[in-house]
C-alpha positions in Angstrom: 0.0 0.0 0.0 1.2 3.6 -1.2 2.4 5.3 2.0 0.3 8.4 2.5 1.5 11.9 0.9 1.8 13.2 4.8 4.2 10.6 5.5 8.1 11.8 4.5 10.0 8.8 2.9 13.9 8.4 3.5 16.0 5.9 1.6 19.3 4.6 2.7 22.0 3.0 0.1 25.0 1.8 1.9 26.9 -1.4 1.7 27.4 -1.7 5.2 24.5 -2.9 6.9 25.2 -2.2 10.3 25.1 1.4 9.3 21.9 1.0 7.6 20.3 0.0 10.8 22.3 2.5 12.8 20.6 5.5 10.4 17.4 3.8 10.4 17.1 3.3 14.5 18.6 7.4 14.4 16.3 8.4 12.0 12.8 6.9 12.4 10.1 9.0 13.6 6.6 9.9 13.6 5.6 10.6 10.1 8.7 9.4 8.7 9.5 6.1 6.9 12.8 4.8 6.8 13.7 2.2 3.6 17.2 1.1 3.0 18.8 -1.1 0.3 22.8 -2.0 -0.2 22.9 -1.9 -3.9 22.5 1.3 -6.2 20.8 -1.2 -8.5 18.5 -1.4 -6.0 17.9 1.7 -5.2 16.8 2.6 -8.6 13.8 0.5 -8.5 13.1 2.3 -5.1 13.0 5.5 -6.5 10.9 4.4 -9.6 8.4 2.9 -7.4 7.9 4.6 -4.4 7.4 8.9 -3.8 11.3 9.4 -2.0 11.6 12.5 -0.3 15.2 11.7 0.9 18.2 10.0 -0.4 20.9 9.6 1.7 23.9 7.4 -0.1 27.4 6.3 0.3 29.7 7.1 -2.5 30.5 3.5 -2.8 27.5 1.6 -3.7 28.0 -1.4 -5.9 27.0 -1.3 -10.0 27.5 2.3 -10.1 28.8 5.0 -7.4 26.7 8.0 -5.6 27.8 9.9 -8.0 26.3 8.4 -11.0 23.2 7.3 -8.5 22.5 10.9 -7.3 22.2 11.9 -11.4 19.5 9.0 -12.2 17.8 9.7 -9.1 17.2 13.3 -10.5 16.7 11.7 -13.8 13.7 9.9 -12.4 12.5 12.4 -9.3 13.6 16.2 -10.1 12.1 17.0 -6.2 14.1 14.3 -4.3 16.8 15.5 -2.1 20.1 13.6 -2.6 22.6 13.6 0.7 25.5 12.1 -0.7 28.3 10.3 2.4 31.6 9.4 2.2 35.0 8.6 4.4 36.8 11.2 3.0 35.1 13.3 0.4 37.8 14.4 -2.3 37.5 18.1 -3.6 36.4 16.8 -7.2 33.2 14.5 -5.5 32.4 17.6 -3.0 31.9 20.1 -6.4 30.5 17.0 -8.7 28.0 15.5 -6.2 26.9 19.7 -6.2 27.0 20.4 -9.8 24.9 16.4 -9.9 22.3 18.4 -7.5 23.2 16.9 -4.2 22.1 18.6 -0.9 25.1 18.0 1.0 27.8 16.0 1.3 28.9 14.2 4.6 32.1 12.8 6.1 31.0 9.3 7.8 32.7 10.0 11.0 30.7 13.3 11.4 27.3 11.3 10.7 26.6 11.1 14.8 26.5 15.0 15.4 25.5 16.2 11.5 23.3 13.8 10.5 20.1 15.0 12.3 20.0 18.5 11.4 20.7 17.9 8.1 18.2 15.3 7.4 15.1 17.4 9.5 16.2 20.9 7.4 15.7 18.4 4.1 13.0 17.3 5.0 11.6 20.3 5.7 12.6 21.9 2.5 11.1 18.6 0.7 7.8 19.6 2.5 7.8 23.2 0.6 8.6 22.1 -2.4 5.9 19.3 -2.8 3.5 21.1 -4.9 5.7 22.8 -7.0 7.7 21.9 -10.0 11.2 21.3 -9.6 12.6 22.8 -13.2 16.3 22.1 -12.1 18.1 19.8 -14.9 20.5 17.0 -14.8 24.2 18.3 -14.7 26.4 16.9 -17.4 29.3 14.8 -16.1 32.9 16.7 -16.3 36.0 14.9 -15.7 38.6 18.1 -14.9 40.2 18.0 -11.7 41.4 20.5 -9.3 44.5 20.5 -7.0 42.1 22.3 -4.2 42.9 19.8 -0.9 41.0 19.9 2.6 38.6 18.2 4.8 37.4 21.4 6.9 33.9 22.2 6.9 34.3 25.5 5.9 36.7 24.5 2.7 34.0 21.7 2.1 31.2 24.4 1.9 33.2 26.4 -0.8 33.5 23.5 -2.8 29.8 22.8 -2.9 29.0 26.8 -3.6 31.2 26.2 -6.7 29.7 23.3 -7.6 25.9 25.3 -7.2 27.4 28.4 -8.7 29.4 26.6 -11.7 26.2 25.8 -13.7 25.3 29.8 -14.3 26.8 32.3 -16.0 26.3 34.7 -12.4 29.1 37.3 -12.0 31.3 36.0 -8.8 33.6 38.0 -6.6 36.4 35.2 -5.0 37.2 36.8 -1.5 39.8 35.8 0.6 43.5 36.8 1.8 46.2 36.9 -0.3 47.5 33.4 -0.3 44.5 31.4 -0.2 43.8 30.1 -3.4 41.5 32.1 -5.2 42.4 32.1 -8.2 42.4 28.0 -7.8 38.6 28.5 -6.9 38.0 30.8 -10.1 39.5 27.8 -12.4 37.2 25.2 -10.6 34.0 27.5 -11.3 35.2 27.5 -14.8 36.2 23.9 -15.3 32.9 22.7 -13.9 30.9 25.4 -15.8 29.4 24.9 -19.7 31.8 27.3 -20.2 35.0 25.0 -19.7 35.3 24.0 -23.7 36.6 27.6 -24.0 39.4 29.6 -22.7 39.3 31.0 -19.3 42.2 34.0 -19.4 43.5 35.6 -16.1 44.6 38.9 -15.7 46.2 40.9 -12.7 44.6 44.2 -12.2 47.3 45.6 -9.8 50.0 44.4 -11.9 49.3 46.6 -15.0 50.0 50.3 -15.5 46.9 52.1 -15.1 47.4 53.4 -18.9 48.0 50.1 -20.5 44.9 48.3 -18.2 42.2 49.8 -20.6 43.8 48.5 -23.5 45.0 45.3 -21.9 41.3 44.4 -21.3 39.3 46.1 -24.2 41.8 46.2 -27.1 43.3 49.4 -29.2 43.4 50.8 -32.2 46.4 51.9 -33.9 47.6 55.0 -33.1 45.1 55.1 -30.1 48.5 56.4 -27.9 52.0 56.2 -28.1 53.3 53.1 -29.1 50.1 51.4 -30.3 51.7 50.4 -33.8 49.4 48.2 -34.8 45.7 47.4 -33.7 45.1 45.0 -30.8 42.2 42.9 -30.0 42.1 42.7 -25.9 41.2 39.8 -23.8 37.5 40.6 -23.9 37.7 39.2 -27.5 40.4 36.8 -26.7 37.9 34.8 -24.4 34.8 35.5 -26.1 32.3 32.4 -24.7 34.4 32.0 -22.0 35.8 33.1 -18.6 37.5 36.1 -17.8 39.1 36.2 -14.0 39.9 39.5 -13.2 42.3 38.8 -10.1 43.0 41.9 -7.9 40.2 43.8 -8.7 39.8 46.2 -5.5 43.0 47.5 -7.5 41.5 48.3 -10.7 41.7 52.6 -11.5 38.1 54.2 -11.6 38.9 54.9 -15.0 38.9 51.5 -16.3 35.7 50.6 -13.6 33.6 52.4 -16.0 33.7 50.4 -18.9 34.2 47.3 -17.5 30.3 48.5 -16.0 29.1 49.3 -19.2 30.4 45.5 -20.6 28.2 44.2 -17.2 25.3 46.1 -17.7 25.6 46.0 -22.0 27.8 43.5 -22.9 28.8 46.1 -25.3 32.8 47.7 -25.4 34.9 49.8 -27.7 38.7 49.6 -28.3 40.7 52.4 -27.2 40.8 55.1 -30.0 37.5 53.6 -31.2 33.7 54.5 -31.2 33.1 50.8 -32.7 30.5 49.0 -30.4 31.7 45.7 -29.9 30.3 42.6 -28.1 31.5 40.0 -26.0 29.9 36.6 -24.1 32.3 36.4 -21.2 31.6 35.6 -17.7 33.3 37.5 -15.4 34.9 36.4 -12.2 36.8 39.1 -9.7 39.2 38.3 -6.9 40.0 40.5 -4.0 42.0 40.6 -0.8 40.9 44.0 -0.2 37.4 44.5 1.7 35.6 46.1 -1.2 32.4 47.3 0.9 34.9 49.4 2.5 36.7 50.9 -0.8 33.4 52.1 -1.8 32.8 53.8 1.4 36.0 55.6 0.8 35.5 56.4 -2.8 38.1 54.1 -4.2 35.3 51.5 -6.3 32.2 51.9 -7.7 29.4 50.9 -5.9 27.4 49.8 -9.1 30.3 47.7 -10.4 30.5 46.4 -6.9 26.6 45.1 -6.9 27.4 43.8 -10.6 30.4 41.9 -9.7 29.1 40.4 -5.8 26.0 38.3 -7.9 27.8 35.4 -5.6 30.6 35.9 -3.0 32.9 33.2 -2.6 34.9 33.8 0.8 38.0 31.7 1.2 38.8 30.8 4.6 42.4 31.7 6.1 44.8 28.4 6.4 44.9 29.3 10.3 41.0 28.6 10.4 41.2 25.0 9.2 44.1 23.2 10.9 42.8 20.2 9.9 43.7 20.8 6.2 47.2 21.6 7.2 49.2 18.4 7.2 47.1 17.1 4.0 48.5 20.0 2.4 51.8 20.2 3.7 52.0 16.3 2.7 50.3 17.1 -0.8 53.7 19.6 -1.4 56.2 17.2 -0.1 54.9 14.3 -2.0 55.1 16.8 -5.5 58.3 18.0 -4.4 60.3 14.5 -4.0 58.5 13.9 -7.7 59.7 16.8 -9.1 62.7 16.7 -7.8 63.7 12.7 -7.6 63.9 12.7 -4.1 63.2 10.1 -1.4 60.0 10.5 0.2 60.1 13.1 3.1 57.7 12.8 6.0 56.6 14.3 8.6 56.9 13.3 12.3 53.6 13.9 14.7 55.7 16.8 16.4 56.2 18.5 13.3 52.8 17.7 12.2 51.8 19.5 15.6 54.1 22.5 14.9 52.6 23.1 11.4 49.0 23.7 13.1 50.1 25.6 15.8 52.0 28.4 13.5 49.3 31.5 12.4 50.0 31.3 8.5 50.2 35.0 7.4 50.8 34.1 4.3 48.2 30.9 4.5 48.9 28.0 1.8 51.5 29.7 -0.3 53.4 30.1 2.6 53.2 26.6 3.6 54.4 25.8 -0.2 57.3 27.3 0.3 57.9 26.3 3.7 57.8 22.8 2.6 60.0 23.8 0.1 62.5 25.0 2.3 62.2 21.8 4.3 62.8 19.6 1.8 65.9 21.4 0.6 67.5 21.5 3.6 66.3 17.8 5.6 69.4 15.5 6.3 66.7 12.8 7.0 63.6 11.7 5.5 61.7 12.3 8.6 61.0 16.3 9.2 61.2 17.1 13.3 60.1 20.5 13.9 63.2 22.1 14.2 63.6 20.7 10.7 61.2 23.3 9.5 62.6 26.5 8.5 59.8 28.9 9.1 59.6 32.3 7.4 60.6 35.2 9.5 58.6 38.1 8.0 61.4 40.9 7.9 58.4 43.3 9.3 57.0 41.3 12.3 53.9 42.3 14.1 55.3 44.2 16.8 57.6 46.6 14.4 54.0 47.1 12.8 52.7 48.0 15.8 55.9 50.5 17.3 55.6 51.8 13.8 51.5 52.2 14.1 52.4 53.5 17.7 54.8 56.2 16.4 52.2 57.6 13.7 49.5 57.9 16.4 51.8 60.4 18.2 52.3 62.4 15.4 48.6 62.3 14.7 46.7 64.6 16.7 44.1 62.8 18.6 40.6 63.8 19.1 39.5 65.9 22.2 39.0 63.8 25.5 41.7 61.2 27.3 44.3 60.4 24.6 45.6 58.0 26.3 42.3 56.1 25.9 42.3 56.8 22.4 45.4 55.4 21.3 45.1 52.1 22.9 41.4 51.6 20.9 43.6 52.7 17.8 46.3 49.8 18.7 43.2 47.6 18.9 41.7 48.4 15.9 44.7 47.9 14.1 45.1 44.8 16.1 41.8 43.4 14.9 42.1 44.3 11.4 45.4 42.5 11.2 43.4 39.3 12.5 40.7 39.4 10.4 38.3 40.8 13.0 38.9 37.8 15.3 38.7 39.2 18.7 40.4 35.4 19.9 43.4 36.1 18.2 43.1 39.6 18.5 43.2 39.4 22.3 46.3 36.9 22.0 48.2 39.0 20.5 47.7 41.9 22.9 47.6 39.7 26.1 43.9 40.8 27.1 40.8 38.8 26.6 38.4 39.1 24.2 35.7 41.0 26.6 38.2 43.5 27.1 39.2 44.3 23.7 35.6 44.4 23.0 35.5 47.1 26.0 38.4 49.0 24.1 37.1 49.4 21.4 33.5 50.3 21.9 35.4 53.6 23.7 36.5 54.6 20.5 33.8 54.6 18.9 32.2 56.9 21.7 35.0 59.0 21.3 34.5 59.0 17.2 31.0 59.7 18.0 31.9 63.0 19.9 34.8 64.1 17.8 31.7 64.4 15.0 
């Protein structure tokens, strides 16, 4: 007998069946039935035959994987939620199980405390969506790759926002600091896009003279200035149907902000030295370490061009927020370098492991590249202790930034009331910005607590209040 429509209908695919009735025990409920099956074969003839609401699979599944079982699912129910599981979830299945439509992915091991919530907020979106039509369409399969490693949570979430954003042509703006692989996360979004059989071209705003940007981008005609010989087409032609990543954009001139607008808002451009309208299909994608809310407030970028180009913010996570990625990274680099080089395989001993987590990573996974660079160049053993690792010593540490922050304060002339007060919120301001506004690490590094920094700093904005 058809289970009634106000029951909600989960099906389990694993191989293991002592997880199977571990999920089913954890997720039976009132109004809630629970099927399960150990073969994707099997679950097929589930799906055809019965109204699923939920899917919950392993990526390992017998015939076929989740992968392949989360796109005939959609194939057969557009409105069934797909929760795909695995041990370790690798960067490519994280961005393909999204891009295949799946909900979420899960590690196994986090199933005890994650599984729950996730399964009651899909089954509370499957309940909206009942009576409407689910238009979404099966994703194509795309076998690129990506060197993007980690098994955070938060890492794991951009890789499914790539995988959901990949599929439209939506303007995206890559945030992050400088360092953390941004412009890796603009090649994924491309690779995994329709756009991927054409050529995605990368250009570095801040690298550019502000005279040869315009030109760089949109193309001249000859004569246009001094030294344009000949006519040139620009990378907005170059990449016409595909991807243009615009890296550094908080460091594009005003100038050149303009027309890049007008290409936005028009898909229409003109040449330097021409009044020729030309178009161009590109999708744009924009990287900044910069905090571009804040360069419009002071009049440094557009706000339009901002809107047009934040459609979808990607926000990369510092390499000090996800120690958990560190030693898979730092044993991805070793493992290239030994290849690259023909050495013996380097390791890494638990301390050292231990020491890698524990140091702040200003310069986040470049400067753990190098690092491991260093390391390798310099190990006498094939086992790395910690005082094996040669860690950078930035040549302007933290506290010559703050004496030299100090010293400008004194030359500054503070606002009226106790300026003694004022200059210790400045030093905490500064403090906080150079942390990312993490009052933690903020409060570390000035030997207070977080309360009190907090405390600091909510006097200077009093005192900003009255200086007005």
């Amino acid at each position: 007998m058809a289970p009634s429509r106000l029951e909600q209908t989960i099906l389990l695919v694993d191989q293991d069946h002592d997880f199977l009735a571990w999920a089913t025990k954890r997720l039976e409920a009132k109004g809630v039935r629970v099927l399960r099956c150990d073969d994707a074969e099997k679950a097929i003839k589930v799906v055809e035959k019965s109204q699923v609401d939920l899917v919950i699979t392993d990526i390992q599944i017998g015939a076929f994987d989740g992968l392949e079982l989360i796109s005939r699912i959609r194939g057969i129910n557009a409105n069934a939620l797909v929760v795909l599981t695995a041990g370790a979830p690798t960067t490519t299945q994280i961005i393909e199980a999204t891009r295949r439509g799946a909900r979420d992915v899960l590690r196994k091991e986090s199933l005890p405390f994650e599984l729950r919530p996730v399964v009651e907020s899909a089954l509370q979106l499957a309940e909206q969506r009942r009576s409407a039509d689910d238009t979404v369409p099966n994703v194509p399969t795309v076998d690129g790759r990506i060197k993007m490693i980690g098994i955070s949570r938060p890492l794991q979430d951009v890789f499914k926002l790539v995988g959901r954003v990949a599929q439209t042509d939506a303007p995206v703006l890559i945030t992050g600091e400088s360092g953390t692989g941004k412009e890796l996360i603009a090649s994924a979004v491309h690779e995994y896009s329709p756009r991927r059989k054409n050529e995605m071209v990368a250009i570095n705003c801040g690298a550019i003279p502000e005279n040869l940007l315009e030109s760089e981008l949109f193309g001249h005609e000859k004569g246009a200035f001094t030294g344009a010989v000949a006519k040139r087409a620009g990378r907005f032609e170059h990449c016409d149907g595909g991807t243009l990543f615009l890296d550094e954009i908080g460091d594009m001139p005003l100038s050149v902000q303009v027309k890049l607008l007008r290409v936005l808002q028009e898909g229409t451009f003109s040449r330097v030295g021409s009044n020729e309208t030309l178009k161009s299909d590109v999708r744009i994608l924009a990287a900044t370490n910069k905090d571009l809310a804040n360069e419009v407030a002071e009049g440094n970028f557009r706000e339009d061009l901002y809107y047009r180009l934040n459609v979808v913010e990607i926000n990369l996570p510092p390499l000090r927020k996800r120690p958990e990625d560190i030693p898979l990274l730092a044993e991805f680099f070793l493992q290239r370098l030994a290849r690259k080089y023909g050495l013996a395989r380097i390791r890494l001993s638990g301390e050292a492991v231990e020491s890698l987590q524990k140091h702040p990573w200003p310069g986040n996974v470049r400067e753990l590249e190098n690092t491991m660079a260093r390391s390798c160049a310099l190990a006498s053993t094939d086992l790395l202790l910690p005082e094996d690792i040669p860690f950078a010593r930035s040549p302007f540490s933290q506290q010559q930034k703050l004496k030299s922050h100090f010293i400008g304060l004194l030359d500054a002339a503070p606002p009226s009331g106790n300026a003694l007060e004022w200059i210790q919120s400045e030093i905490a301001a500064h403090v906080l910005e150079n942390c990312s506004g993490d009052f933690k690490e903020s409060a570390r590094q000035l030997g207070a607590t977080p309360a009190a920094v907090r405390k600091v700093l909510s006097s200077r904005n009093s005192v900003d209040d009255t200086s007005a």
